[in-house]
Backbone as CSV, one residue per row, in Angstrom:
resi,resn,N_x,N_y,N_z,CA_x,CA_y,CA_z,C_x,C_y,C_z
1,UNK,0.851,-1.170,0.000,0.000,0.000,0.000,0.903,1.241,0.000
2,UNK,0.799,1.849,-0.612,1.384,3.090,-1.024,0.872,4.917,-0.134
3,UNK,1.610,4.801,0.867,1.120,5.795,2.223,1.674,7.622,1.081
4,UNK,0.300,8.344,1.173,0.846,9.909,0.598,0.864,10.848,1.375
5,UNK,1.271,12.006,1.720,1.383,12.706,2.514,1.015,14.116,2.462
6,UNK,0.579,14.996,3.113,-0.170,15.834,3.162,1.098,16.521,2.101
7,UNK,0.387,17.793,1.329,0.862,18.563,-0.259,0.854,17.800,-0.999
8,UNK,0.998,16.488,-0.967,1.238,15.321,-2.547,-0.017,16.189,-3.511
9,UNK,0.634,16.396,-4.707,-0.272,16.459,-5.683,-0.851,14.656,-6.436
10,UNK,-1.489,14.285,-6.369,-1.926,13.443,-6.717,-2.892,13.211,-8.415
11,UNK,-2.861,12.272,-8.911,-3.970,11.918,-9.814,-5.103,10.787,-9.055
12,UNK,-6.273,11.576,-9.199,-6.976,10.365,-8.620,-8.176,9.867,-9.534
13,UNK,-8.345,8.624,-9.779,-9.321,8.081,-10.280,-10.546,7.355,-10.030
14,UNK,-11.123,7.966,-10.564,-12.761,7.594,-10.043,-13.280,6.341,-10.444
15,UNK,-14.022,5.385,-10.194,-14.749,4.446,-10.656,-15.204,4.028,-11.720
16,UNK,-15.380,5.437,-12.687,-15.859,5.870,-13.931,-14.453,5.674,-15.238
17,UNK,-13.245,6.010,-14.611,-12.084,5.929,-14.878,-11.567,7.593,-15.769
18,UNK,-12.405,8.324,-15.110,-11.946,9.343,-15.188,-10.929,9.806,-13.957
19,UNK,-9.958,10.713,-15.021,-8.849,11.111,-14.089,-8.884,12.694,-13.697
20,UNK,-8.880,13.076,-12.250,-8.540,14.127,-11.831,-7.426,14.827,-11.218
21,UNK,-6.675,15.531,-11.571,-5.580,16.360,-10.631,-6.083,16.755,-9.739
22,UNK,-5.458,16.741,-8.277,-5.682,16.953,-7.192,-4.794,17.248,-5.683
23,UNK,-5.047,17.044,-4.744,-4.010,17.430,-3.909,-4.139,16.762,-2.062
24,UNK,-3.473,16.296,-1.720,-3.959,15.223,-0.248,-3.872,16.768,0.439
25,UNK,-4.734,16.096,1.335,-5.307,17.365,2.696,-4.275,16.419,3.622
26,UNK,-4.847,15.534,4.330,-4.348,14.632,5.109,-3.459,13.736,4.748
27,UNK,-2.762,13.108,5.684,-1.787,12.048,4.902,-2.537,10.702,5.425
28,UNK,-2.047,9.438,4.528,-2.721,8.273,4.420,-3.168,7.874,6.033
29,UNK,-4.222,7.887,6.367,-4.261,6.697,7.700,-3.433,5.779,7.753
30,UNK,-3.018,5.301,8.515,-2.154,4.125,8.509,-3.091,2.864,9.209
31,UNK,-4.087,3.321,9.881,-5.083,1.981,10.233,-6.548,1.725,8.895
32,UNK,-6.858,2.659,8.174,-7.531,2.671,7.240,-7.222,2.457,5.743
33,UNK,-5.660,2.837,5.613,-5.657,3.374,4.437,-5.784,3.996,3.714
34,UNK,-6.543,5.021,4.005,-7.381,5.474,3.373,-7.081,7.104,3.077
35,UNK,-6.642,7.251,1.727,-5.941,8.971,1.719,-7.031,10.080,1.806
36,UNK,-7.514,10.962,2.411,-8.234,12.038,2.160,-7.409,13.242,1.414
37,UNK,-8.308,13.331,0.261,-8.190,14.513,-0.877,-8.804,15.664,-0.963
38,UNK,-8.279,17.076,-1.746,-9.345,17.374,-2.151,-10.640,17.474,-2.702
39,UNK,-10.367,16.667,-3.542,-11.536,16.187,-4.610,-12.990,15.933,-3.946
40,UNK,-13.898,16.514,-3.741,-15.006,16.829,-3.288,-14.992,15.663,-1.779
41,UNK,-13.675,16.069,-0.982,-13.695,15.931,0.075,-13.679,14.536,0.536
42,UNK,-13.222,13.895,-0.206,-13.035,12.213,-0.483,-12.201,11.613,0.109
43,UNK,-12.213,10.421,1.066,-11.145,9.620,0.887,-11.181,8.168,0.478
44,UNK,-9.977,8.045,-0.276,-10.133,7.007,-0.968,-8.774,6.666,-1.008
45,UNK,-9.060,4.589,-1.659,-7.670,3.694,-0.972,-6.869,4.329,-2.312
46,UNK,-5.662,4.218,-1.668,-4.198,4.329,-2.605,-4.455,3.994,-3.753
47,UNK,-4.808,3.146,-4.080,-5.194,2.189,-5.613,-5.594,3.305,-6.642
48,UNK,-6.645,3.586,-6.028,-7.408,4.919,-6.597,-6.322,6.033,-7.072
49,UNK,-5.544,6.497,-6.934,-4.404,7.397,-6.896,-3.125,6.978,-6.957
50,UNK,-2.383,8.065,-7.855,-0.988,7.676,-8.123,-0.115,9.213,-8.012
51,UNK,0.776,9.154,-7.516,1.736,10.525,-7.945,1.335,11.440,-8.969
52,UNK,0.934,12.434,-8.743,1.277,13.492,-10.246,2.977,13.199,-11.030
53,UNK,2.874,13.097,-12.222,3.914,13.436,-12.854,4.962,14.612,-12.614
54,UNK,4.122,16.007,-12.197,5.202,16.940,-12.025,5.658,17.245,-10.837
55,UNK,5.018,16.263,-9.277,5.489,16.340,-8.269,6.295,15.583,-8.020
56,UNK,6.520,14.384,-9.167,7.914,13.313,-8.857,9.354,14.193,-8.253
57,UNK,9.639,15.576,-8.318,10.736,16.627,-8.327,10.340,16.617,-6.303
58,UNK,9.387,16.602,-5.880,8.676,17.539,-4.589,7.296,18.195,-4.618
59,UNK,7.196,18.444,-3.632,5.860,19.346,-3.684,5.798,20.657,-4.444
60,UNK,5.647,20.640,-5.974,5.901,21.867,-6.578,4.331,22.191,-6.078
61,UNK,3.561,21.732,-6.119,2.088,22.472,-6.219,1.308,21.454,-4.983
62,UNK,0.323,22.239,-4.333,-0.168,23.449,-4.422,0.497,24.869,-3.894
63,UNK,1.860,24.388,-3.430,2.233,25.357,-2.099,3.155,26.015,-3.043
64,UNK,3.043,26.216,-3.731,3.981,27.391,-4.740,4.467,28.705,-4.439
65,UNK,3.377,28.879,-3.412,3.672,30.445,-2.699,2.686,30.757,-1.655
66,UNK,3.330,31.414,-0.800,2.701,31.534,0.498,0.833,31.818,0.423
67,UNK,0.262,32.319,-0.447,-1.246,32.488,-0.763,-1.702,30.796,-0.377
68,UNK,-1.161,30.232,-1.657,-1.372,28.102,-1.665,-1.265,27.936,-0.179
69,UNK,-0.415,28.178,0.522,0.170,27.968,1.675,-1.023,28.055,2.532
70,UNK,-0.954,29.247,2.435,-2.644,29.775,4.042,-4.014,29.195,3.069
71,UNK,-3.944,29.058,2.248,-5.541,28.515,1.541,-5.303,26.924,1.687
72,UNK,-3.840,26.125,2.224,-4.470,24.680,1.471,-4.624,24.573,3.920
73,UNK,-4.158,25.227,4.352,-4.483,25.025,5.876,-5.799,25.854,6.376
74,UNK,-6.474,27.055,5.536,-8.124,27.220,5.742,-8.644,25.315,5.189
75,UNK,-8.260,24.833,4.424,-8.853,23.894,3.763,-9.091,22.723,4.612
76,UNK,-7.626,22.648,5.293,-7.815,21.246,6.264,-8.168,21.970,7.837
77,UNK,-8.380,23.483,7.857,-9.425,23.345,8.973,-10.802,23.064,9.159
78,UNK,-11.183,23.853,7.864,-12.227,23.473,7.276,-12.809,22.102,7.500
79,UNK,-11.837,20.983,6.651,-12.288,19.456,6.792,-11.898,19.287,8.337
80,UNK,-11.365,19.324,8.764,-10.685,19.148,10.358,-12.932,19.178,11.127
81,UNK,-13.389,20.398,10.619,-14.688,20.849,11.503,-16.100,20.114,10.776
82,UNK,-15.408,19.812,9.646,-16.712,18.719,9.097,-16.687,17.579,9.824
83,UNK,-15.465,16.925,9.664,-15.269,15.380,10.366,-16.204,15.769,12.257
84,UNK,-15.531,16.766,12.635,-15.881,17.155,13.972,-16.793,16.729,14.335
85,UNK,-17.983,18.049,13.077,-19.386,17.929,13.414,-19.803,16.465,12.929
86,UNK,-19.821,15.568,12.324,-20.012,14.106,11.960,-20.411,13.355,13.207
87,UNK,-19.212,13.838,13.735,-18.498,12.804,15.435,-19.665,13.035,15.981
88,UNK,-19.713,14.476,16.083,-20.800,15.010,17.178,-22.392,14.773,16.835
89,UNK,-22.797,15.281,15.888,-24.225,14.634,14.843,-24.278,12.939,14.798
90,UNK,-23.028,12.280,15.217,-23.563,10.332,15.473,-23.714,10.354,16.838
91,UNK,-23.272,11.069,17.869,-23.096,11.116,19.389,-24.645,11.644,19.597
92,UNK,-25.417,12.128,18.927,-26.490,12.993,19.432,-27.480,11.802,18.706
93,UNK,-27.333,11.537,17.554,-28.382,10.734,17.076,-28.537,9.466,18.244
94,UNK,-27.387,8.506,18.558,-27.186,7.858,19.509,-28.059,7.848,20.249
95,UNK,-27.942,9.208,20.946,-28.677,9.741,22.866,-30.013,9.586,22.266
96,UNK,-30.534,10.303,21.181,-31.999,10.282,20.898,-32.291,9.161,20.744
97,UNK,-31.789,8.021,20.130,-32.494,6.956,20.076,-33.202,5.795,21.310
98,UNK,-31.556,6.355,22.366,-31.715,5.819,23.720,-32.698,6.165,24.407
99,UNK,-33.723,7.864,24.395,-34.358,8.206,25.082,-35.518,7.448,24.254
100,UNK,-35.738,7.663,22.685,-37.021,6.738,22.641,-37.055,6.158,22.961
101,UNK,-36.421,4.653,22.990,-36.421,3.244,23.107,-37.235,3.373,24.746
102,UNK,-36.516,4.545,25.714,-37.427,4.424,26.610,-38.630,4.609,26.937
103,UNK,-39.212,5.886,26.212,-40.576,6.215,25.965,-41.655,5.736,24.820
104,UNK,-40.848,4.878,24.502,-41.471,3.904,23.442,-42.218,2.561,24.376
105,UNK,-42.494,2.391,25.598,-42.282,1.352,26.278,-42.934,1.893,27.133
106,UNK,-43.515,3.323,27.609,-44.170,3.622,27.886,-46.035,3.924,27.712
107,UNK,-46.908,3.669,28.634,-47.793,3.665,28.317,-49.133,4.743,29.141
């Protein structure tokens, strides 16, 4: 399995076998596998993705200049507060279900 690391510009391919340029937010899980991208916020296994051609040199892109720089870390705070709220929106669905189950049983 092939672990990428946060700036990798990546190619990633979809199911469809279309190919997109793109860029890792996060670097690979190492218990999942599983790389999170830009690409409409996806993560997906290594397989799916291969090196960009013009980052074989380093991380030429996205971080080209300090602008790339502060926009690709708004980006992974950004995802950082989606995952968050997820955590928190399964923790709440949880509790609600627990309180029906009790007033469901009520008569």
């Amino acid at each position: 399995m092939k672990h990428y690391k946060e700036n990798d510009t990546v190619v990633f391919t979809d199911k469809d076998g279309n190919h997109f340029d793109t860029f890792v937010i996060f670097d690979t899980d190492r218990e999942t596998g599983l790389t999170h991208i830009n690409h409409y916020n996806l993560r997906v296994p290594s397989s799916a993705l291969e090196l960009h051609p013009s980052s074989l040199t380093g991380n030429q892109a996205p971080l080209a200049d300090s602008y790339s720089f502060l926009l690709f870390n708004k980006l992974k705070e950004k995802y950082a507060k989606i995952d968050e709220h997820k955590v928190v929106m399964k923790k709440v669905i949880v509790n609600n279900d627990a309180v029906n189950k009790k007033l469901a049983k009520a008569s």
